[in-house]
PDB file as gemmi writes it, atoms N, CA and C in Angstrom:
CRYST1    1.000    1.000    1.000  90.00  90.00  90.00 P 1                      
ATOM      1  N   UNK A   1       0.850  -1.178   0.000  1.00  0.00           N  
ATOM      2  CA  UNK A   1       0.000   0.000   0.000  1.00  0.00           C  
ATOM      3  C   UNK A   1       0.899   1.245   0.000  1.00  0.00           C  
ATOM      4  N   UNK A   2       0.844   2.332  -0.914  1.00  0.00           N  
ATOM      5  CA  UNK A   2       1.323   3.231  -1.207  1.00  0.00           C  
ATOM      6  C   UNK A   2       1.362   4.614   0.306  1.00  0.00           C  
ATOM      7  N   UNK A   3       2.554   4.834   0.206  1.00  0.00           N  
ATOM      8  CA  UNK A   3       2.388   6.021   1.778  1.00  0.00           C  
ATOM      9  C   UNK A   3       1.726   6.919   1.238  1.00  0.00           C  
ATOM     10  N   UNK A   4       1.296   7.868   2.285  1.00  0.00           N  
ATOM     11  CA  UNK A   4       0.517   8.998   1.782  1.00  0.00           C  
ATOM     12  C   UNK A   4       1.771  10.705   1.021  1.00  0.00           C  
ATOM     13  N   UNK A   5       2.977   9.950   1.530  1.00  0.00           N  
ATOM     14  CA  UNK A   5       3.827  10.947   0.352  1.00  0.00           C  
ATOM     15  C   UNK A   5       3.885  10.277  -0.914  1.00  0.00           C  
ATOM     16  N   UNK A   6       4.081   9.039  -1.366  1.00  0.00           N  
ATOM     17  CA  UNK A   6       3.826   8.230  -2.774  1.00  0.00           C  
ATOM     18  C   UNK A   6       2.438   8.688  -3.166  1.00  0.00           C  
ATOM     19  N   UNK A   7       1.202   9.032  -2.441  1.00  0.00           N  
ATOM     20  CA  UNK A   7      -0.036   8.685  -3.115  1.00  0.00           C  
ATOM     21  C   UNK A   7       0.127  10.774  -4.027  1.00  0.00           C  
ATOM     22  N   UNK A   8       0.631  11.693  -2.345  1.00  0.00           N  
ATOM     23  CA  UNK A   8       0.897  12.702  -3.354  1.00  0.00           C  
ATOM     24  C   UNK A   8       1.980  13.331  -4.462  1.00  0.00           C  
ATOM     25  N   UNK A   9       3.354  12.410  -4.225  1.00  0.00           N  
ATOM     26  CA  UNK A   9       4.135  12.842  -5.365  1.00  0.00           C  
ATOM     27  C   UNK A   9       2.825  12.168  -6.578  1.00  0.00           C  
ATOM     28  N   UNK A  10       2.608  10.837  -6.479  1.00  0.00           N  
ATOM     29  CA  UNK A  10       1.991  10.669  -7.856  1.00  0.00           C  
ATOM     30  C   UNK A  10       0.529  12.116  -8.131  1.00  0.00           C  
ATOM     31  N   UNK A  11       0.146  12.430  -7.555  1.00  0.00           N  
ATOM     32  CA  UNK A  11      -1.269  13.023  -8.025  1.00  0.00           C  
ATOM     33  C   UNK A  11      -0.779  14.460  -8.492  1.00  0.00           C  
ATOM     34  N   UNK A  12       0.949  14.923  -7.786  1.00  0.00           N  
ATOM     35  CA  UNK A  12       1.396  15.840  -8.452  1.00  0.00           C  
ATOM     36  C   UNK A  12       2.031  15.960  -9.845  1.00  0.00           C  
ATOM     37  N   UNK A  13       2.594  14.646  -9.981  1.00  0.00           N  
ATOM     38  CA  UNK A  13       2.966  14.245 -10.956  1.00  0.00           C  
ATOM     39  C   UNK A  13       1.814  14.250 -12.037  1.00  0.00           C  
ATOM     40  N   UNK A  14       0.869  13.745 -11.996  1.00  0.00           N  
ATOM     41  CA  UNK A  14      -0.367  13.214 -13.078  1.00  0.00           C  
ATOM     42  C   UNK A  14      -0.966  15.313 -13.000  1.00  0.00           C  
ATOM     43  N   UNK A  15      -1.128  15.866 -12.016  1.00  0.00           N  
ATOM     44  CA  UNK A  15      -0.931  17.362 -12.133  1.00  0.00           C  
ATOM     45  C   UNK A  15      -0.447  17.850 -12.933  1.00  0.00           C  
ATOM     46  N   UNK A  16       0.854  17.661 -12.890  1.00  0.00           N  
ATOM     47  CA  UNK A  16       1.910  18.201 -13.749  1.00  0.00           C  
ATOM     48  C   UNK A  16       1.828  18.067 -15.335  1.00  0.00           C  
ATOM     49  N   UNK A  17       1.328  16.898 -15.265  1.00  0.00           N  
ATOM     50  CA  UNK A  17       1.558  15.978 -16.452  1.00  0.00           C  
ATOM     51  C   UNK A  17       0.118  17.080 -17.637  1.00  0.00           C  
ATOM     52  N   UNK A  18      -1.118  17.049 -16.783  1.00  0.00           N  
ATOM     53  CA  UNK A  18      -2.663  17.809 -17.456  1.00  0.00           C  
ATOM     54  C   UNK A  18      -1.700  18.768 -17.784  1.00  0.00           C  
ATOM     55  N   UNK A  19      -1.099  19.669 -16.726  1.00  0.00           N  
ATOM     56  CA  UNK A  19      -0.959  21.074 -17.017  1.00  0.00           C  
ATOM     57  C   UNK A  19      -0.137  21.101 -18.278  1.00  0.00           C  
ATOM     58  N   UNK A  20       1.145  20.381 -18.462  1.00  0.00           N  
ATOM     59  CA  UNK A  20       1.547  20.645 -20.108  1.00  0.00           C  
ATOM     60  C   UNK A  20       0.956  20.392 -21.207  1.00  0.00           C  
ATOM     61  N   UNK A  21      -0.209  19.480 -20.946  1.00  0.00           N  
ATOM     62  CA  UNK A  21      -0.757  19.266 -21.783  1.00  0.00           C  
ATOM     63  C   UNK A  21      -1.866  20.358 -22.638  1.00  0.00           C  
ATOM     64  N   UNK A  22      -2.166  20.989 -21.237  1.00  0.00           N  
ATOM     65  CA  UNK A  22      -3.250  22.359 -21.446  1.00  0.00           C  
ATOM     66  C   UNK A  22      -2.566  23.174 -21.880  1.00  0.00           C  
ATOM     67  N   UNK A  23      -0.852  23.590 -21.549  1.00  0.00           N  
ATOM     68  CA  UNK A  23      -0.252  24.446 -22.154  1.00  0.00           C  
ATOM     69  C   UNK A  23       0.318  24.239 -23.649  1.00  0.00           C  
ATOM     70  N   UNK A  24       0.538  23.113 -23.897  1.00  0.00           N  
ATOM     71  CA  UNK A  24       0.792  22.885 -25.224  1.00  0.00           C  
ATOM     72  C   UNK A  24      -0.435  23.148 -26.233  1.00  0.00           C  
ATOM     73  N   UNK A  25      -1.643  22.464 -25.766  1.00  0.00           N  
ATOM     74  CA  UNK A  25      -2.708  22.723 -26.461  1.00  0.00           C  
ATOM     75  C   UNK A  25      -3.338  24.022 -26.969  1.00  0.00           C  
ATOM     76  N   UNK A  26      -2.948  24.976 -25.478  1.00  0.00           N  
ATOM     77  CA  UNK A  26      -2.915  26.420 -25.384  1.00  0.00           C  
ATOM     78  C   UNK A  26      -2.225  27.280 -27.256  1.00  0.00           C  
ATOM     79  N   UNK A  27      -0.872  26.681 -27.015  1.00  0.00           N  
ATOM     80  CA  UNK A  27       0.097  27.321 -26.765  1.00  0.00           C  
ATOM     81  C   UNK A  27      -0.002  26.952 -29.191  1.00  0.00           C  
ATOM     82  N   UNK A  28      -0.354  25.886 -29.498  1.00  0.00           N  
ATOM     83  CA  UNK A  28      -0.997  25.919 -30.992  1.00  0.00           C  
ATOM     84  C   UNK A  28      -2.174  26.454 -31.344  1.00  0.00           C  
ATOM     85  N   UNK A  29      -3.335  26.237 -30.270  1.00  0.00           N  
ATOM     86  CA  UNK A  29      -4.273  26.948 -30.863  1.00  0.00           C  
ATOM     87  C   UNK A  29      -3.687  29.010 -30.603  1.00  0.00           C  
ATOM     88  N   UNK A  30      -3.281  28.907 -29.959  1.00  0.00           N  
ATOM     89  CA  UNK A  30      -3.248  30.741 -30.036  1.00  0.00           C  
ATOM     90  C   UNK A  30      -2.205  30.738 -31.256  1.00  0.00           C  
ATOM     91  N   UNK A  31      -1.864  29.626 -31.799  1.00  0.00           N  
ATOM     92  CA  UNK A  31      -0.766  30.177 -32.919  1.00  0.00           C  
ATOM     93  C   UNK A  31      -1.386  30.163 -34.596  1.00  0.00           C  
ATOM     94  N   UNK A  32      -2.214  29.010 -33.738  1.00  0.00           N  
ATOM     95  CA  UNK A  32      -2.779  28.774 -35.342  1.00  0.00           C  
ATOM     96  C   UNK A  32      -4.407  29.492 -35.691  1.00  0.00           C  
ATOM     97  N   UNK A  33      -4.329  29.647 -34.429  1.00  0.00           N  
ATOM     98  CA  UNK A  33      -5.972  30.277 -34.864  1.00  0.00           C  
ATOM     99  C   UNK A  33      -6.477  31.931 -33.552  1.00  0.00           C  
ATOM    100  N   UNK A  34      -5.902  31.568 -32.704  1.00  0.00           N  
ATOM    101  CA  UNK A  34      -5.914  32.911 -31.423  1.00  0.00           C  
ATOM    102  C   UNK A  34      -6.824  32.178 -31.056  1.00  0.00           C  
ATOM    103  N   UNK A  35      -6.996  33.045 -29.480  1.00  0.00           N  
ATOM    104  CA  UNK A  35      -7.998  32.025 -28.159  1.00  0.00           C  
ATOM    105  C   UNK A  35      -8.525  33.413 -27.440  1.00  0.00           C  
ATOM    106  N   UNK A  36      -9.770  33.502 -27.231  1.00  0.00           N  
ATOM    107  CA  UNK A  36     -10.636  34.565 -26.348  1.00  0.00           C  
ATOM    108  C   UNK A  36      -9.874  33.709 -25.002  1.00  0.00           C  
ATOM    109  N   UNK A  37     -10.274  34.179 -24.098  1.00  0.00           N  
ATOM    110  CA  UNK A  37      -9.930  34.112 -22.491  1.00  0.00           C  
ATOM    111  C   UNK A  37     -10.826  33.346 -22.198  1.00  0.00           C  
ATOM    112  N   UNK A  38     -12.277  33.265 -22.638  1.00  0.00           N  
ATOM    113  CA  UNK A  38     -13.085  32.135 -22.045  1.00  0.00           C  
ATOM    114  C   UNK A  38     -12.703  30.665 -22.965  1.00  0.00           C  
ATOM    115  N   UNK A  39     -11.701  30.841 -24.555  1.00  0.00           N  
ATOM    116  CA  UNK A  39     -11.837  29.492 -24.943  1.00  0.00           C  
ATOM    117  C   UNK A  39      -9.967  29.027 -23.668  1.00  0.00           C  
ATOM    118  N   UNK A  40      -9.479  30.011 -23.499  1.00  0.00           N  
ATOM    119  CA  UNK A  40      -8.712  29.303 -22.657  1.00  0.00           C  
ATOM    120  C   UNK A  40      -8.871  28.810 -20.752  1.00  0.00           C  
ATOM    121  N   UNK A  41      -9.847  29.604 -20.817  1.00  0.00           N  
ATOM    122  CA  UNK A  41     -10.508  29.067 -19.307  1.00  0.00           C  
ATOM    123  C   UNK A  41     -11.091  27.480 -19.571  1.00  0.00           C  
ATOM    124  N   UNK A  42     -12.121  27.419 -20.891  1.00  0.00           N  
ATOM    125  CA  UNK A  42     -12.318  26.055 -20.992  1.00  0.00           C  
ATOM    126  C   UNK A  42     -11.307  25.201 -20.870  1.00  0.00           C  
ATOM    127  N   UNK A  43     -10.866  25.659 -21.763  1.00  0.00           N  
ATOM    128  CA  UNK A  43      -9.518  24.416 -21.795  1.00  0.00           C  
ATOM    129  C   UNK A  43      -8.792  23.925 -20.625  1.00  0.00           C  
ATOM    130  N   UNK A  44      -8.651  25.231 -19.733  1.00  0.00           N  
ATOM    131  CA  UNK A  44      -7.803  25.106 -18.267  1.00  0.00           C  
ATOM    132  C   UNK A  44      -8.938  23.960 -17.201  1.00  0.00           C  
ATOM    133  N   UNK A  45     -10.021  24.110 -17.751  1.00  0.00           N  
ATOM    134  CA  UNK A  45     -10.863  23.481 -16.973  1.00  0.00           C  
ATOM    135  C   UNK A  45     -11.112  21.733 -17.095  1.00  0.00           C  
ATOM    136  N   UNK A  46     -10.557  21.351 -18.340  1.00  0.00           N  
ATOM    137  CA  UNK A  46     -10.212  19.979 -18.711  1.00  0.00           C  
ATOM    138  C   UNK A  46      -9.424  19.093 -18.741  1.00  0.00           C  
ATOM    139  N   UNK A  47      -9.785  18.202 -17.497  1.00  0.00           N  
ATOM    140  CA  UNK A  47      -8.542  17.197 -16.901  1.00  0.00           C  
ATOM    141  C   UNK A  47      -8.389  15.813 -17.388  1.00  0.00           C  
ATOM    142  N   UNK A  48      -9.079  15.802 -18.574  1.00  0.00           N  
ATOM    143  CA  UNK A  48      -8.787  14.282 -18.916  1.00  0.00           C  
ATOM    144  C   UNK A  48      -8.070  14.351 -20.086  1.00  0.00           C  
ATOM    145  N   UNK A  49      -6.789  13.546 -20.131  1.00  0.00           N  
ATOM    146  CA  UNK A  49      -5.676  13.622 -20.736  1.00  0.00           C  
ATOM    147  C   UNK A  49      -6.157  13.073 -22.082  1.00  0.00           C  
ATOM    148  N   UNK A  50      -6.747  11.612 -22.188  1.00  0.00           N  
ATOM    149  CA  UNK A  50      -7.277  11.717 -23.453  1.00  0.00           C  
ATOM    150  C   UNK A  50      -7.582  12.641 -24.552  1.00  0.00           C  
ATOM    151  N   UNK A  51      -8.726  13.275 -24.011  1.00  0.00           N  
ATOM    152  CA  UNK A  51      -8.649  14.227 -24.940  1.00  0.00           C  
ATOM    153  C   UNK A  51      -8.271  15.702 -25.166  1.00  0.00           C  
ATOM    154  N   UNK A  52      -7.393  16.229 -24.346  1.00  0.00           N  
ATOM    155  CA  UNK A  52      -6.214  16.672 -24.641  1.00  0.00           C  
ATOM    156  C   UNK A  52      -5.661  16.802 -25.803  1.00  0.00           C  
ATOM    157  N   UNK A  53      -5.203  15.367 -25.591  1.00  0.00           N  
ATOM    158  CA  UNK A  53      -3.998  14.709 -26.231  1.00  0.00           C  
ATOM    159  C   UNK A  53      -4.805  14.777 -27.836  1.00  0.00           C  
ATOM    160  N   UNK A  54      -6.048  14.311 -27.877  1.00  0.00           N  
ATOM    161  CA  UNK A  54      -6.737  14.268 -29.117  1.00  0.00           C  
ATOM    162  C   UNK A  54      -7.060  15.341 -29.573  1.00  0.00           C  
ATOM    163  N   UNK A  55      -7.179  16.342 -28.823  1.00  0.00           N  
ATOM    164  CA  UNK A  55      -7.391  17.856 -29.422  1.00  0.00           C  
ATOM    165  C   UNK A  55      -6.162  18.542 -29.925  1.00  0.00           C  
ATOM    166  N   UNK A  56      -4.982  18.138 -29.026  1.00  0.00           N  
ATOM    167  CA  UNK A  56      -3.609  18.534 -29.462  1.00  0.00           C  
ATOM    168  C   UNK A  56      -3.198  17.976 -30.965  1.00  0.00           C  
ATOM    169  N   UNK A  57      -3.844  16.853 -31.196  1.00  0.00           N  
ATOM    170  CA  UNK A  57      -3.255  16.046 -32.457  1.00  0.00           C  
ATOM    171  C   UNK A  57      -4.673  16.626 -33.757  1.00  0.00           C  
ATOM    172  N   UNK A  58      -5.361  16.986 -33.022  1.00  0.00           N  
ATOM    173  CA  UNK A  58      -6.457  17.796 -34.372  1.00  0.00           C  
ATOM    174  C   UNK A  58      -6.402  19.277 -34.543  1.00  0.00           C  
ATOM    175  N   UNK A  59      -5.227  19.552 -33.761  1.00  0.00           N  
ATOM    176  CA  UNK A  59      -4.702  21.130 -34.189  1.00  0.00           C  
ATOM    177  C   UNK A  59      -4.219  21.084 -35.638  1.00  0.00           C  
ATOM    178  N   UNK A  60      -3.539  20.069 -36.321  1.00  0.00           N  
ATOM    179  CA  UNK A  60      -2.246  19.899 -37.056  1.00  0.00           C  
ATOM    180  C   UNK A  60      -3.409  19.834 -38.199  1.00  0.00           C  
ATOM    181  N   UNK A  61      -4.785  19.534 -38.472  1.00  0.00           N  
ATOM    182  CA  UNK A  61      -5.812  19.358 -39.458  1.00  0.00           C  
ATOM    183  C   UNK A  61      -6.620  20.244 -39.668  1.00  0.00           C  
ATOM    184  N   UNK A  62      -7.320  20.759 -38.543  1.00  0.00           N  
ATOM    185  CA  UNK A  62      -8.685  21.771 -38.048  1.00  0.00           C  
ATOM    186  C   UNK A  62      -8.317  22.773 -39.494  1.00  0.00           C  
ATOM    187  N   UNK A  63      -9.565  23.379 -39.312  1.00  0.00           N  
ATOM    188  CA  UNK A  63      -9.917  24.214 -40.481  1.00  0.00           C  
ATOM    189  C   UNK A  63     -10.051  25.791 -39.291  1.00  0.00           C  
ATOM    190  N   UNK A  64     -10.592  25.245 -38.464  1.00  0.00           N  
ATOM    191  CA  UNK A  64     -11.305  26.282 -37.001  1.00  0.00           C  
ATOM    192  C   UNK A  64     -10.723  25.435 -35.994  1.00  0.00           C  
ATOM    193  N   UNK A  65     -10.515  26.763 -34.740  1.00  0.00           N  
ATOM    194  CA  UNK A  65     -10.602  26.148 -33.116  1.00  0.00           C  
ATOM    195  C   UNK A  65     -11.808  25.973 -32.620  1.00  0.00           C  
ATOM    196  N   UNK A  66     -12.566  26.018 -33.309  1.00  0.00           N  
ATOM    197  CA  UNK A  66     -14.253  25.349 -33.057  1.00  0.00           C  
ATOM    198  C   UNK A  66     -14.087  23.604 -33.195  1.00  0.00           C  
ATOM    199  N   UNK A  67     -13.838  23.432 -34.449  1.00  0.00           N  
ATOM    200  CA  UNK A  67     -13.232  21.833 -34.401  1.00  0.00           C  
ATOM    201  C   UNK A  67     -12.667  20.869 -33.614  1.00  0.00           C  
ATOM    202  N   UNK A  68     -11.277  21.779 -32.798  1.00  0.00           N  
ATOM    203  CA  UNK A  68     -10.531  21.433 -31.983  1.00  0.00           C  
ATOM    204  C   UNK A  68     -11.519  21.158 -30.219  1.00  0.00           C  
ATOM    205  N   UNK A  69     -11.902  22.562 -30.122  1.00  0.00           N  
ATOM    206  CA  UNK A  69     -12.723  22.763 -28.810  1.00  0.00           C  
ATOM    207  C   UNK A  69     -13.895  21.934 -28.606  1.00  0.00           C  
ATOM    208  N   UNK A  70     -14.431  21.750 -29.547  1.00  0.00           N  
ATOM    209  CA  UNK A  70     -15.676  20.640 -29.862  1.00  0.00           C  
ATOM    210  C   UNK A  70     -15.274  18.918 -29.486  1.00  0.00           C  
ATOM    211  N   UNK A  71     -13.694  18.355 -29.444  1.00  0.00           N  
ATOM    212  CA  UNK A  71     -13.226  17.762 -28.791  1.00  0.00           C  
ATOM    213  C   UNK A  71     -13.472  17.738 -27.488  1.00  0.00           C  
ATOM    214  N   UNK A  72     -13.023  18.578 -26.835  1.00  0.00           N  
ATOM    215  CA  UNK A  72     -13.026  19.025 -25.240  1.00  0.00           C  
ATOM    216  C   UNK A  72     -14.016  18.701 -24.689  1.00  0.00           C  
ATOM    217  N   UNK A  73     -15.394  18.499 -25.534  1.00  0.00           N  
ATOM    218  CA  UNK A  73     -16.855  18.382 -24.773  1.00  0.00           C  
ATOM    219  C   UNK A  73     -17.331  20.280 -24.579  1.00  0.00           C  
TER     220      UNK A  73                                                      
END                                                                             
């Protein structure tokens, strides 16, 4: 059974891990298309790495960040 410093390095870690993901995701759509403050609040607000990761990889296609964000839920 994991100590309670193992249970929080990991949950900081898996932390860590969303947040680049939100910043990378961030960090193409403002390049390829620009982001209002509420489409980057959404985004900050979405913790499941899946799709993330799937919105990050439909930057490289999208026509719109409507496309992309429509991922997100």
């Amino acid at each position: 059974m994991p100590s309670l410093a193992e249970k929080l390095i990991k949950q900081g870690k898996q932390e860590g891990e969303i947040k680049g993901k939100q910043d990378l995701l961030l960090r193409l759509l403002r390049r390829k298309f620009g982001l209002s403050s509420s489409d980057e609040k959404m985004i900050r607000s979405v913790t499941d790495e899946s799709k993330l990761d799937a919105a990050a990889e439909a930057v490289l296609d999208a026509k719109s960040k409507d496309e992309v964000l429509e991922i997100l839920g």
